[in-house]
C-alpha positions as CSV (number, residue, x, y, z in Angstrom):
1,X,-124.1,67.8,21.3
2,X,-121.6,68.7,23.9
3,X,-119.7,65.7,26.0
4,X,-121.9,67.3,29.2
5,X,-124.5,66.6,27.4
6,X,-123.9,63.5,25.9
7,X,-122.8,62.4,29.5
8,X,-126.0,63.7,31.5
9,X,-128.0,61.9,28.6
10,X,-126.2,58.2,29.3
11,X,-126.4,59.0,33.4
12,X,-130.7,59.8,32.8
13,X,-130.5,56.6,31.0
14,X,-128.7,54.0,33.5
15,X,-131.2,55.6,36.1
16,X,-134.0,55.0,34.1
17,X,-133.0,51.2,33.8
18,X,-132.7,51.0,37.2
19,X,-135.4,52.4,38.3
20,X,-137.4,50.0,35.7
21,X,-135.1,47.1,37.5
22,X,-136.1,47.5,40.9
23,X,-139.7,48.1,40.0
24,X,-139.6,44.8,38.6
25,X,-137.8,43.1,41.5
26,X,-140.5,44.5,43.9
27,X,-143.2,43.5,41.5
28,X,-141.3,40.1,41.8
29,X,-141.5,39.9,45.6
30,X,-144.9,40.9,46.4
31,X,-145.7,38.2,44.1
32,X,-143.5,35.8,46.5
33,X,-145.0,37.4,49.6
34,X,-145.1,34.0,51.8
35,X,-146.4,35.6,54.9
36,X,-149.5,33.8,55.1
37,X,-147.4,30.7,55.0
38,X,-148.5,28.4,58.3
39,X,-146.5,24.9,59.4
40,X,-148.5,23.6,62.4
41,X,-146.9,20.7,64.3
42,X,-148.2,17.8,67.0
43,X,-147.1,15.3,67.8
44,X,-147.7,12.0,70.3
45,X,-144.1,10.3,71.1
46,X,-142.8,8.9,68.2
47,X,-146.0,9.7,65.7
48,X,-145.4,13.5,64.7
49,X,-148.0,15.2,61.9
50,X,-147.3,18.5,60.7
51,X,-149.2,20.5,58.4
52,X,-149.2,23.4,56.2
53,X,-151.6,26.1,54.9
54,X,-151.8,29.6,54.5
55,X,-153.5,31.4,51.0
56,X,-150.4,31.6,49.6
57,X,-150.8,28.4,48.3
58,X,-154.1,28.9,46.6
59,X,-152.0,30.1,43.7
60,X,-151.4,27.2,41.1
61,X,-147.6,28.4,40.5
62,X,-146.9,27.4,44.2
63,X,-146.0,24.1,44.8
64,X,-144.1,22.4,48.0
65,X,-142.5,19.4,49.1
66,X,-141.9,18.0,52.8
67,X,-138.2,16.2,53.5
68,X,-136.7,14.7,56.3
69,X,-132.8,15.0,56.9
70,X,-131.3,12.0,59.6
71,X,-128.4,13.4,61.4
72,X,-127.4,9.6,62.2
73,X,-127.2,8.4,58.3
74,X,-126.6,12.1,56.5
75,X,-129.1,11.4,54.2
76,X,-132.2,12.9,53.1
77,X,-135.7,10.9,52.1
78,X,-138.8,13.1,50.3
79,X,-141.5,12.7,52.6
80,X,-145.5,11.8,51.5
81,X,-148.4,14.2,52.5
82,X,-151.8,14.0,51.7
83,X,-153.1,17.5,50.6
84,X,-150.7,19.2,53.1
85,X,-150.7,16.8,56.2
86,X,-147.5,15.1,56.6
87,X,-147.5,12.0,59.2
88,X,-143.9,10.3,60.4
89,X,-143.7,7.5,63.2
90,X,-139.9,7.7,64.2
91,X,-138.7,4.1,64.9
92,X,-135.1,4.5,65.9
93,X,-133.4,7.2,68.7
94,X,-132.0,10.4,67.3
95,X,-131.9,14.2,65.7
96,X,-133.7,14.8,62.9
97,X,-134.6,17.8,60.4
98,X,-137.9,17.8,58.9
99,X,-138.1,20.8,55.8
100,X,-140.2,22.2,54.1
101,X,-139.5,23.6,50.6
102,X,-142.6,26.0,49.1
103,X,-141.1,27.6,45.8
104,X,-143.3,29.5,43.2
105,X,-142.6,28.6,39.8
106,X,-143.7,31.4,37.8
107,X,-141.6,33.9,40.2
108,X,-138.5,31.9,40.2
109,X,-138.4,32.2,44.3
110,X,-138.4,30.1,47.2
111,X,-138.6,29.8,50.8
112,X,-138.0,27.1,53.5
113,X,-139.3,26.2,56.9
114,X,-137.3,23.6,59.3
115,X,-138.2,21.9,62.6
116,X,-135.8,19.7,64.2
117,X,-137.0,16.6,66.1
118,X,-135.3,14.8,69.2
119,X,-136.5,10.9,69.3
120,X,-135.4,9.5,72.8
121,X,-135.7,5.8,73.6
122,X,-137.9,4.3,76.5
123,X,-136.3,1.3,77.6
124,X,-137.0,-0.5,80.4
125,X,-140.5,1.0,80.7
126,X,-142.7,-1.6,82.5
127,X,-145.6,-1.8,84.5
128,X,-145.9,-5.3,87.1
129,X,-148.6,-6.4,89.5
130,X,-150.1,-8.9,91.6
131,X,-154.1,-9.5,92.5
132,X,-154.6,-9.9,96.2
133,X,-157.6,-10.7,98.8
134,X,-158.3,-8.7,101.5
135,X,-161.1,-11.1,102.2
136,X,-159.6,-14.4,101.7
137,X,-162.9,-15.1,99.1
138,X,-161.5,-13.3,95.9
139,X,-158.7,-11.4,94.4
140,X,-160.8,-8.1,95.4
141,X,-157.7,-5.4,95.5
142,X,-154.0,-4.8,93.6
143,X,-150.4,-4.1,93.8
144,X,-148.3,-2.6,91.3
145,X,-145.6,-1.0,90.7
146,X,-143.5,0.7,87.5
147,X,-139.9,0.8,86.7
148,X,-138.0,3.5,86.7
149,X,-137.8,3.7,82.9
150,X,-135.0,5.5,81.5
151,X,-134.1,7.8,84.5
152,X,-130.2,8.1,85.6
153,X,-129.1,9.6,88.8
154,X,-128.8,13.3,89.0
155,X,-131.6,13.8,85.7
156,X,-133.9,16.3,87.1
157,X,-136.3,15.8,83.5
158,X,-138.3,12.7,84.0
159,X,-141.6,12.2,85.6
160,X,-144.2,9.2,86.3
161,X,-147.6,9.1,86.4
162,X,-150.3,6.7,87.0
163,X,-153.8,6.4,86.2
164,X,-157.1,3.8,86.5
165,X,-160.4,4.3,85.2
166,X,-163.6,2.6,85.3
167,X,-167.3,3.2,84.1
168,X,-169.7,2.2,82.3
169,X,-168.3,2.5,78.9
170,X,-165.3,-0.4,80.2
171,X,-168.1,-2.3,81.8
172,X,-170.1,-2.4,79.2
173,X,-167.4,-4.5,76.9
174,X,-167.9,-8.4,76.5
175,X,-165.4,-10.1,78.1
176,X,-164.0,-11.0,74.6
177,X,-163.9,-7.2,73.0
178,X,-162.3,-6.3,76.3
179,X,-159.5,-8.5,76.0
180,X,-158.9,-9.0,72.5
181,X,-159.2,-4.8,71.6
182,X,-155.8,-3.7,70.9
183,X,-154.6,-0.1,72.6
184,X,-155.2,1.6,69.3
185,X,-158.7,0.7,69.8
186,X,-159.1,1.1,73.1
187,X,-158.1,4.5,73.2
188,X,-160.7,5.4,70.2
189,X,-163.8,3.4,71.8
190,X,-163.1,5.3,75.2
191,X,-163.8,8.6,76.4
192,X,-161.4,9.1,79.6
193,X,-164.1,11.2,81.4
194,X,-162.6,12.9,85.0
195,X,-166.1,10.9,86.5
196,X,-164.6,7.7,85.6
197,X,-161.0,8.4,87.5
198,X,-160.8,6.5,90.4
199,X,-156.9,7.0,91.0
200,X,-154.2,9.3,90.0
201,X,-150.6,10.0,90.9
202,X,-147.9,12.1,89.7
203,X,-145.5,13.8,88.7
204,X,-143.4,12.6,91.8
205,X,-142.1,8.9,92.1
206,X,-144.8,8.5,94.3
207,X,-146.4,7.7,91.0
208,X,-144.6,4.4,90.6
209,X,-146.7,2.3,93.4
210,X,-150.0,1.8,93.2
211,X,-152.0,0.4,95.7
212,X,-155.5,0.2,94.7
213,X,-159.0,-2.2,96.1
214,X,-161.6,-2.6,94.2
215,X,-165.2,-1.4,95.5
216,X,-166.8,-3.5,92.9
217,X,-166.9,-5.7,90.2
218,X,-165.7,-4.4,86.6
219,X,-163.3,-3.5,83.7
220,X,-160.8,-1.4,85.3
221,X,-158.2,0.1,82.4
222,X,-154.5,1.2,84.1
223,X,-152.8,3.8,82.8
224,X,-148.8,4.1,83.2
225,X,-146.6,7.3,81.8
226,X,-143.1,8.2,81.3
227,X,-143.1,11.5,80.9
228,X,-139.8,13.8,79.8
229,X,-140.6,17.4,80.6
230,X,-137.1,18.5,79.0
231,X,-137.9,17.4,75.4
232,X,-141.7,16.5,75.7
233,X,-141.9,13.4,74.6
234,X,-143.3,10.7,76.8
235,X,-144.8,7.0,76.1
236,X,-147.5,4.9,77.9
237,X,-148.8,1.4,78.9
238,X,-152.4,0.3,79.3
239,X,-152.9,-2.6,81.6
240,X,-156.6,-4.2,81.4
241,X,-157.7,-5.4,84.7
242,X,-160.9,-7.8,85.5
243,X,-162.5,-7.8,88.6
244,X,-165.1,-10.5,89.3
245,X,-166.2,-11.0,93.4
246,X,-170.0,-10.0,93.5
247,X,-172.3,-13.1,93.7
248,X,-175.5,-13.1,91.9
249,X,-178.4,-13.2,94.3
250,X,-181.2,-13.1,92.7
251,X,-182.5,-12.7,89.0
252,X,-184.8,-10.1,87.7
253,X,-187.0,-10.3,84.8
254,X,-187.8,-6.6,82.8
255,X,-190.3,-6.8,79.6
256,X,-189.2,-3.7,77.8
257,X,-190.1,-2.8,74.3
258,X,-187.8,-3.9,71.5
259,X,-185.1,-1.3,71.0
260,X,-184.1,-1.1,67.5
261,X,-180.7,0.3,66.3
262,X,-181.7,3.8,63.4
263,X,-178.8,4.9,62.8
264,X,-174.5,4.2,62.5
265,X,-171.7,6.8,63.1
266,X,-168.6,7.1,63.1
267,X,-166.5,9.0,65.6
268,X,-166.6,12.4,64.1
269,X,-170.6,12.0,64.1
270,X,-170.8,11.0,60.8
271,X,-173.4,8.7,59.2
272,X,-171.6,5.4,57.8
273,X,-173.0,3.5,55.1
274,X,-170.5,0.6,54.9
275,X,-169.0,-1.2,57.5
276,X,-165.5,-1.9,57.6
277,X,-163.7,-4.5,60.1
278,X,-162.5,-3.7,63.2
279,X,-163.7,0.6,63.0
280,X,-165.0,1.7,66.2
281,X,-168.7,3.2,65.6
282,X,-171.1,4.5,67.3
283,X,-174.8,3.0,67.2
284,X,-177.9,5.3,68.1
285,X,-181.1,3.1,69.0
286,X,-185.1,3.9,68.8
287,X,-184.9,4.9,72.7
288,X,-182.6,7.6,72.6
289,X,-179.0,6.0,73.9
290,X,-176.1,5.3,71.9
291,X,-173.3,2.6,72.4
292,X,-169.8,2.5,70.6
293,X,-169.3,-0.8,69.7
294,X,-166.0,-2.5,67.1
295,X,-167.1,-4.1,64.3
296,X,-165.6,-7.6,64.3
C-alpha cells in the first residue's frame, strides 16, 4: 500500500466517525426536543402560581424542579409544587427570579425557563367613612374617602378605583356570617354580578370619594383598589356596610310546603360527602333553588 493510499484510507475513516458522531448528537437532541415545554403564570398581588406542562414531560427520564433566587439576600430556596403547580405569597418588597430547571436524565440535557417578579409595597392604603342622615331618622346614606396610597408627585402609574355591591346573595347573610366571614370567604361565597353594582368609579382620583345613599335596607360590601398599571400589581380593601332604616309594618304569614335540602356542593359543582369547617358550599333544595352557605 502506497502513503496515498494509506492516507485516503485514515481521511475515509475520521469522516466516517464523524459522521457516526453527529448522527448521534442529533439522535441526542431530538430526544431533548423541549418544545412542547409550557410555564403559565397568574398571579393576584403578592400570591403568584405558575405552572408547567407540555408532553415532554410524560417521559419518566424528565424530571424538573421550581427555585426562587432573592436579589435582596443573594440566595436561592427550592420551591414546593404539587404535580406541577407552584404557589408563592411574597411577604416582603423586592426583585425576584423564579426558575425553572427541566433536565432529562437519560439524555444528559437540560433547559431552563426564568420569570422575574417585582413585589411593591402598599402602604398607607386605607379606606375611611362616616354614616350620615339625610332624614334626621337614621343613618340612611355615606361618606368616604381613600388615601392616596403609595402615589408620589409626578408618578403617572397609579390608579384608584371604587366599587359597592348589593343583592340578594349579601342580604341573604345572618347578621353574624356577615360580619364574622373573613375576606377570603367573602370573596368565595360571592358572585360580583354587574346586576348587583350600584356604584363605580375609576381609574381617575375621582375614584377616592365616595358619596353614596342608600335606597334601602341591606348588606352593602365596598370595594377599594390601588391599582399600578406600570408593573400590574394592585391590592384591595373590602369594607362591610349595614344599613337598617325600613320599619316593619305589618307581618305576613305564608304556609308553604317543607323545603328539604337533596343535595351539597362545593364550588366547582361538585358533590361533597364530608363537611369540613368554615368551606363555602353550595346547598340545592327539593324546590329547585340553591343557597351558598359556610359551614360553621
Amino acid at each position: 500500500m502506497d502513503f496515498r493510499s494509506y492516507i485516503r484510507g485514515c481521511m475515509i475513516k475520521k469522516l466516517s466517525m464523524l459522521v457516526m458522531l453527529l448522527v448521534s448528537l442529533a439522535t441526542a437532541n431530538a430526544k431533548c426536543d423541549w418544545s412542547t415545554l409550557k410555564l403559565q403564570q397568574w398571579n393576584n398581588r403578592n400570591y403568584y402560581k405558575w405552572y408547567v406542562s407540555g408532553r415532554v414531560l410524560d417521559d419518566t427520564c424528565v424530571d424538573y424542579m421550581f427555585m426562587m433566587y432573592d436579589f435582596q439576600t443573594k440566595k436561592v430556596d427550592t420551591l414546593y409544587d404539587n404535580r406541577g403547580l407552584c404557589e408563592v405569597q411574597f411577604n416582603k418588597k423586592g426583585k425576584y427570579k423564579m426558575y425553572l430547571k427541566v433536565w432529562n436524565r437519560c439524555q444528559k440535557c437540560d433547559t431552563a425557563i426564568y420569570r422575574e417578579v417585582n413585589i411593591i409595597y402598599f402602604p398607607k392604603c386605607t379606606f375611611t367613612y362616616n354614616m350620615k342622615s339625610t332624614n334626621g331618622k337614621c343613618l340612611d346614606s355615606m361618606v368616604g374617602e381613600m388615601s392616596i396610597g403609595p402615589w408620589t408627585k409626578g408618578d403617572t402609574c397609579w390608579q384608584w378605583y371604587s366599587y359597592m355591591w348589593n343583592g340578594p346573595l349579601l342580604d341573604s347573610l345572618s347578621q353574624s356570617d356577615w360580619d364574622s366571614m373573613s375576606d377570603d370567604q367573602l370573596y368565595m361565597y360571592y358572585d360580583f354580578n354587574d346586576s348587583d353594582m350600584v356604584h363605580y368609579d375609576g381609574p381617575t382620583n375621582s375614584a377616592r370619594l365616595i358619596k353614596y345613599k342608600f335606597p334601602h335596607d341591606g348588606h352593602y360590601l365596598v370595594a377599594t383598589q390601588w391599582y399600578n398599571k406600570c408593573l400590574n400589581q394592585d391590592t384591595f380593601y373590602f369594607t362591610r356596610i349595614t344599613v337598617k332604616c325600613d320599619k316593619v309594618t305589618s307581618i305576613e304569614t305564608l304556609v308553604k310546603p317543607e323545603v328539604k335540602v337533596i343535595g351539597i356542593y362545593d364550588m366547582l359543582g361538585r358533590p361533597v360527602y364530608y363537611i369540613r369547617k368554615d368551606e363555602v358550599l353550595i346547598y340545592l333544595y327539593s324546590d329547585g333553588h340553591t343557597e351558598k352557605r359556610i359551614v360553621r
